[in-house]
C-alpha positions in Angstrom: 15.7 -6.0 19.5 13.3 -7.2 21.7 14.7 -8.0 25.1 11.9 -9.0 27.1 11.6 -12.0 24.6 15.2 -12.8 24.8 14.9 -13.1 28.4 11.4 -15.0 28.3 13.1 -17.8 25.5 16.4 -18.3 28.0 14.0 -18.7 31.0 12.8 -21.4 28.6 15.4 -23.2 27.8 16.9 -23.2 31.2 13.7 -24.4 32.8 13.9 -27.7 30.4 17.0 -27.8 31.1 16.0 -28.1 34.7 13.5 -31.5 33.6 15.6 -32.9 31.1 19.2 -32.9 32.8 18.2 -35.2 36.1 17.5 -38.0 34.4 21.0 -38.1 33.0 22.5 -36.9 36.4 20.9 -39.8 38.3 20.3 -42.7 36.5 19.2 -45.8 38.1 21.2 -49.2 38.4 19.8 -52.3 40.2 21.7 -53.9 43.3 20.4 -57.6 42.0 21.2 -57.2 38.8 24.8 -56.0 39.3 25.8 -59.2 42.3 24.1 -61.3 39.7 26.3 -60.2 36.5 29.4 -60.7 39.2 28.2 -63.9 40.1 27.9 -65.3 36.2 31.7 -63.5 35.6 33.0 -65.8 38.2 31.7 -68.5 37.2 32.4 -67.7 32.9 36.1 -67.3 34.9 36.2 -70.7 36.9 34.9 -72.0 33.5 37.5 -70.8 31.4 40.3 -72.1 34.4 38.8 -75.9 34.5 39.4 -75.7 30.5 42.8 -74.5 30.9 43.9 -77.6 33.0 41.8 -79.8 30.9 45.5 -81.9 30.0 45.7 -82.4 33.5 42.1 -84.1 34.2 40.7 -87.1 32.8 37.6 -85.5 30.2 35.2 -87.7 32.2 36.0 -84.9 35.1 35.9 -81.9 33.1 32.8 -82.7 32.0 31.3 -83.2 35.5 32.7 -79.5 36.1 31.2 -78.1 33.3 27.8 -79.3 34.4 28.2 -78.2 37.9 29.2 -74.4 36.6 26.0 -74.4 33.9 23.7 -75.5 36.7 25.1 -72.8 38.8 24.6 -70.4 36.0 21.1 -71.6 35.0 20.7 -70.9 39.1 22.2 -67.6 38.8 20.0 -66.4 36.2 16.4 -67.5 37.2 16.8 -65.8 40.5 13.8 -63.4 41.6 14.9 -60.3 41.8 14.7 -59.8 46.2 12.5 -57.0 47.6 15.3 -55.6 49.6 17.8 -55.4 46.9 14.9 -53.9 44.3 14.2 -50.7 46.7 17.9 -50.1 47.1 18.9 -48.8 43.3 22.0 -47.3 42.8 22.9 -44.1 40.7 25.4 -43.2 38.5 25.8 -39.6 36.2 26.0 -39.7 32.8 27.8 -36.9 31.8 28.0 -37.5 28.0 24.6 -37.1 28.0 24.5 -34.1 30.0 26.9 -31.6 27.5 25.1 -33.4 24.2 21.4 -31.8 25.6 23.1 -28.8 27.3 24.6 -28.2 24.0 21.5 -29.1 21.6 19.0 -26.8 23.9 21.1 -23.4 24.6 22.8 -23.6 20.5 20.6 -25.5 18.1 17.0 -23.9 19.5 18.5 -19.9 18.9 19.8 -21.4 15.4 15.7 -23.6 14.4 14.4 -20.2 15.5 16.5 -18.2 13.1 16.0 -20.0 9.7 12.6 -21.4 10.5 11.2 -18.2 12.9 10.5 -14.7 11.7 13.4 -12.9 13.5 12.2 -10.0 12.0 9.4 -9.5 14.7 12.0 -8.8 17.1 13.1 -5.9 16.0 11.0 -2.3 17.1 9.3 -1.1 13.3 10.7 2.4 12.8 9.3 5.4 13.9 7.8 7.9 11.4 10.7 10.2 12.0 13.3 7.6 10.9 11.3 6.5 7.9 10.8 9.7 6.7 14.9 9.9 7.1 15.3 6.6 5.0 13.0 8.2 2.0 14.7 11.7 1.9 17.9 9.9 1.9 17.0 7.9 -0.9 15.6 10.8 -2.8 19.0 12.5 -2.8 21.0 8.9 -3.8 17.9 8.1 -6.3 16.6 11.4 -7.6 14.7 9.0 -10.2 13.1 6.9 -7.8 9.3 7.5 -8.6 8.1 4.9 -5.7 10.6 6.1 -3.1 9.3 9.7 -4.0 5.4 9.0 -3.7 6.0 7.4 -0.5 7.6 10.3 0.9 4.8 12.5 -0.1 2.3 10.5 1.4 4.5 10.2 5.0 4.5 14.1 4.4 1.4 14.5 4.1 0.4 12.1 7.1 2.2 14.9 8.6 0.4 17.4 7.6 3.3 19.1 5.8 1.2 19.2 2.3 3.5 21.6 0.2 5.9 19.4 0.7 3.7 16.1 0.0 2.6 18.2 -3.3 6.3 19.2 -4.3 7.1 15.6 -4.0 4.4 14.0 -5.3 5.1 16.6 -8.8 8.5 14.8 -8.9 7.5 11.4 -9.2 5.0 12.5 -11.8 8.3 14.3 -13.7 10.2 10.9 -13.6 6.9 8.0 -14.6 4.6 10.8 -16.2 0.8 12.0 -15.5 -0.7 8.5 -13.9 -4.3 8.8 -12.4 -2.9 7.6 -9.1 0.0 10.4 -9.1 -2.6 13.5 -10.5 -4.8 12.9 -8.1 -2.4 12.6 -4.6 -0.6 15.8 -6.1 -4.1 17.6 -6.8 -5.1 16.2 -3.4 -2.2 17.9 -1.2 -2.9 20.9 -3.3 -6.4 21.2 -2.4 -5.3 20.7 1.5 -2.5 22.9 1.2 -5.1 25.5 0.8 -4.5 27.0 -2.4 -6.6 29.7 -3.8 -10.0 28.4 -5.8 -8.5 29.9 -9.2 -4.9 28.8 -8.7 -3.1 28.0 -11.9 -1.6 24.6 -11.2 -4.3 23.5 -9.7 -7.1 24.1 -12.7 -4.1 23.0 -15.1 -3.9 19.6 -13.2 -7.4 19.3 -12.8 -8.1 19.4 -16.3 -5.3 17.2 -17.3 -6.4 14.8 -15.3 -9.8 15.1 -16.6 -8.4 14.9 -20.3 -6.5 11.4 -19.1 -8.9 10.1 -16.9 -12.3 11.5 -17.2 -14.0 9.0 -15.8 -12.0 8.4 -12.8 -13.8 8.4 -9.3 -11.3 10.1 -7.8 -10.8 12.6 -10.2 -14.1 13.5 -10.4 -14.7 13.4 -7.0 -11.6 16.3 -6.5 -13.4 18.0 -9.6 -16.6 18.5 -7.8 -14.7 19.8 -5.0 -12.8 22.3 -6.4 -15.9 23.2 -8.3 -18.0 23.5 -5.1 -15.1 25.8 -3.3 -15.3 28.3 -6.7 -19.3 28.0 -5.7 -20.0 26.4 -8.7 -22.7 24.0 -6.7 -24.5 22.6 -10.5 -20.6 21.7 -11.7 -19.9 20.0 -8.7 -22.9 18.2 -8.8 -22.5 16.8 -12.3 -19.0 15.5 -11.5 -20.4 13.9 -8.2 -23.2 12.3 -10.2 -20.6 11.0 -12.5 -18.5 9.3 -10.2 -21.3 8.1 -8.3 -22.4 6.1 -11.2 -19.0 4.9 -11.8 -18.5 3.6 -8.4 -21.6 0.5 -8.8 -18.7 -2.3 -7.7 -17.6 0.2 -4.7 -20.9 0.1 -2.6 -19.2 2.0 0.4 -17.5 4.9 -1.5 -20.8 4.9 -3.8 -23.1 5.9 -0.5 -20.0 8.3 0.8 -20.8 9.9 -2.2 -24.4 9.8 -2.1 -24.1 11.8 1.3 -21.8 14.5 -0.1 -24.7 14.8 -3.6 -27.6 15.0 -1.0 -25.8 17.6 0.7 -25.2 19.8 -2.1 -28.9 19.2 -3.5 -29.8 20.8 -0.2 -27.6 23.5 -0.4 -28.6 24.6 -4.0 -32.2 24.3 -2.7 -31.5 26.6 0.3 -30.1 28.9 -2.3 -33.1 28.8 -4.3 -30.9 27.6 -7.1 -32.0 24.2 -9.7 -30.4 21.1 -8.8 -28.5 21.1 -11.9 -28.3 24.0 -14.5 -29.2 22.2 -17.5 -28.4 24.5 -19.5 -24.5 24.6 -18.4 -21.6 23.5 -20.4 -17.8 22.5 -19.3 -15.6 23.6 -21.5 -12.4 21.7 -21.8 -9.6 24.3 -24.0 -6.5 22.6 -25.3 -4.0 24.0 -27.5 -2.2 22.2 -30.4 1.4 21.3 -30.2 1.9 23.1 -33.3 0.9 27.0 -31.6 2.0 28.8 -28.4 0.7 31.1 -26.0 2.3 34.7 -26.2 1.8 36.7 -23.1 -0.1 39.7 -24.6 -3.2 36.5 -25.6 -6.1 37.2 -24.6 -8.4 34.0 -24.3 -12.2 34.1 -25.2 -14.7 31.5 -25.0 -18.0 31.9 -26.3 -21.1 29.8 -26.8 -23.0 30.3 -29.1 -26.5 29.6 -30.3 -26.1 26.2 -32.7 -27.0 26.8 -36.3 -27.5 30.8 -35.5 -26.0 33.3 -37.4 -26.9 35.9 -35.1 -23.5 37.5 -33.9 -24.0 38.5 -30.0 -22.9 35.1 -28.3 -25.2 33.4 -25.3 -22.3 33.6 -22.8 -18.7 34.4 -23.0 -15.6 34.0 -20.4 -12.1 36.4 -21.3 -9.0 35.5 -19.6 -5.8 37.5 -20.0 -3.7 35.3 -17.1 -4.4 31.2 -17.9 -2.3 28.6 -18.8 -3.6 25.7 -20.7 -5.0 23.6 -21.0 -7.9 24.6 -19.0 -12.0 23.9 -18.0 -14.2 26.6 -17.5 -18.2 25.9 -17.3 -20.2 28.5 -19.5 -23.8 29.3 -18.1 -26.3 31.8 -18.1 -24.0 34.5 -15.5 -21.2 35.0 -18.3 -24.5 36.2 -20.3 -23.9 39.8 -22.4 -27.4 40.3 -21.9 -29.6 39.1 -19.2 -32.4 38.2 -22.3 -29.8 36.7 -24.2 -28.4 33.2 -22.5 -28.2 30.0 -22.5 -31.6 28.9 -21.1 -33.0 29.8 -24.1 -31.3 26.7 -26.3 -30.0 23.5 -25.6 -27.7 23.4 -28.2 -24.5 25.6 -29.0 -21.5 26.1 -30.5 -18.4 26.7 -28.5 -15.4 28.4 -29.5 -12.4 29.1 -28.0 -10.4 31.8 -29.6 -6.7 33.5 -28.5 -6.8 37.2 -29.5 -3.8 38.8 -30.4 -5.5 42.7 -30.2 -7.7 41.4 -26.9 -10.1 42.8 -29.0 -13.7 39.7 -28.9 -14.3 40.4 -32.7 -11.6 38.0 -34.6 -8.9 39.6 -36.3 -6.8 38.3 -38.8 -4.2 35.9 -36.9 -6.0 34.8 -33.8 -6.1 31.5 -33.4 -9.0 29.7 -32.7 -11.1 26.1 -32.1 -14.7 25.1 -32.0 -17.1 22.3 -31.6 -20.6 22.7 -33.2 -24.0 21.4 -31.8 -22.8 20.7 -28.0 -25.9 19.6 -25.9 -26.7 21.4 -23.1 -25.5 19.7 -19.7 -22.4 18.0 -21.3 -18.6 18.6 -21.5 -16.5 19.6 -24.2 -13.0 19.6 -25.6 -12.1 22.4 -27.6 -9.0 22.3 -29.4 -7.2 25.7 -30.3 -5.5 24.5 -33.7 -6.4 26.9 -36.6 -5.6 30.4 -37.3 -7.9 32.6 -38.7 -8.0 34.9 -41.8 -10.3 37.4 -40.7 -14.7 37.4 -40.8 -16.5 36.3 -38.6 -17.6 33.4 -36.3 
């Protein structure tokens, strides 16, 4: 509690205490006033004697003595009030008075300030040490608490402690699910933890969030950075371009962005690379919920020319460690053959394909997914769903 306020609001009260409680101490009574309410006693008395003898006195002389006490009376009260006795006042204390306001300032005030105050702003807020107490301890009463749980990964990470922020942060998505807000504060502290570029949760989450919210600033924004740490500059770029054009009602964060795009232009231009690889596509691979991923799968992803039969694919990406789902971005440097890429059409046909033999030529079993007559520069969701009798694709 605050004490030096405490001590400031008794100063307070005691110093109108000190104004107030005079006048009651000392109040005033004239000299005049009190000789002439004797005066008009004495004579209400002498009254109140003649009419007790009145049996005694002919009425004739009662009367006469009634007149003589009313003119005397009359006298009494029309008397100026005399200089000398009007600059000699006389006090008395009045001590009723004196508890009632002693009692109404040092009770009543504290009590007004209580219901009608904000008490509340005397005590100290909590330091960042006992908050992060409070949340832990509500974490272990409330393992389900999916607010209590994001709170403490974001005091954790305003600490700097992001594997912790990240393991907390996964929580709270276990308990309400995979919200925008959630995937990208636990991509967020991954990315500062300092994970590797190819890290397995981190792709996995990245592309789950994409899948959820693919147009999400945020998301795209963590996209472009992941992409631009892997050195894939044109990938970045297109998700930076995308949530740039997504952020029109957000002025500020849309010329934050601007700055990090301009940036990256200049760095693809100091690497005498394009601004954009037009002739890039992401590759989004899901797996159906009817098929599984054995550990001996090997995962290929081709594109291929669009309405080609011819058999040697423009680019290709193998995997034998992935989880899914997953985004890769096919261009021109998974090429077989430098002549033979993806520069040379703007339209394919992507496949994703899990190889039981590891062998690139489908075998009878694999399972597979494609999407025919993909446009150059766009993303893709590939859906691994069928399995394949054998020939070719």
């Amino acid at each position: 509690m605050n004490i030096t306020f405490i001590v400031v609001a008794l100063l307070m009260m005691l110093l109108s205490l000190a104004f107030v409680l005079p006048a009651f101490l000392r109040r005033p009574c004239n000299q005049h006033d009190t000789a002439r309410d004797e005066n008009i006693s004495a004579a209400r008395e002498r009254l109140d004697d003649a009419r007790a003898v009145a049996s005694d006195t002919t009425p004739e002389e009662v009367h006469e003595y009634e007149e003589e006490i009313a003119y005397q009376l009359l006298q009494e009260a029309g008397k100026e009030i005399s200089p000398a006795l009007a600059v000699q006042p006389v006090f008395k204390k009045d001590w009723r008075s004196v508890v009632f306001t002693t009692v109404v300032l040092l009770l009543f005030t504290p009590l007004l300030y209580f219901f009608l105050g904000t008490p509340a702003t005397l005590m100290p807020p909590p330091s960042i040490e006992e908050l992060t107490a409070k949340l832990k301890q509500r974490t272990v009463t409330h393992p389900q608490d999916a607010e209590a749980l994001a709170w403490l990964g974001r005091v954790m990470g305003a600490q700097g402690d992001y594997a912790a922020a990240a393991d907390y942060y996964a929580r709270a998505r276990a308990v309400v699910g995979n919200t925008s807000e959630l995937l990208a504060a636990n991509i967020d502290a991954l990315m500062m933890k300092g994970l590797s570029t190819d890290d397995d949760t981190l792709s996995g989450l990245l592309t789950v969030a994409l899948i959820k919210t693919p147009e999400a600033p945020s998301i795209l924004w963590l996209a472009g950075l992941h992409a631009e740490r892997r050195g894939l500059l044109d990938e970045a770029l297109g998700y930076w371009w995308r949530a740039h054009d997504n952020l029109a009602d957000v002025p500020e964060a849309q010329n934050d962005i601007a700055v990090a795009i301009t940036d990256l232009e200049e760095k693809l231009v100091a690497s005498s690379a394009t601004k954009a690889k037009k002739s890039n596509v992401v590759v989004i691979v899901q797996l159906s919920q009817t098929q599984r991923v054995d550990e001996s799968d090997t995962l290929f992803i081709f594109a291929k020319a669009a309405d080609d039969g011819a058999s040697v694919p423009l680019a290709v990406r193998s995997l034998t460690t992935f989880q899914l789902p997953l985004t890769v971005t096919l261009s021109d440097d998974d090429a077989m053959a430098p002549a033979i890429n993806m520069s040379s059409t703007d339209s394919y046909d992507i496949v994703a394909r899990l190889s039981q033999s590891g062998n690139a030529i489908i075998q009878q079993g694999d399972r597979q997914g494609s999407v025919d007559g993909v446009s150059a520069g766009t993303m893709v969701t590939v859906l691994i769903n069928t399995i394949s009798s054998g020939g070719k694709k």
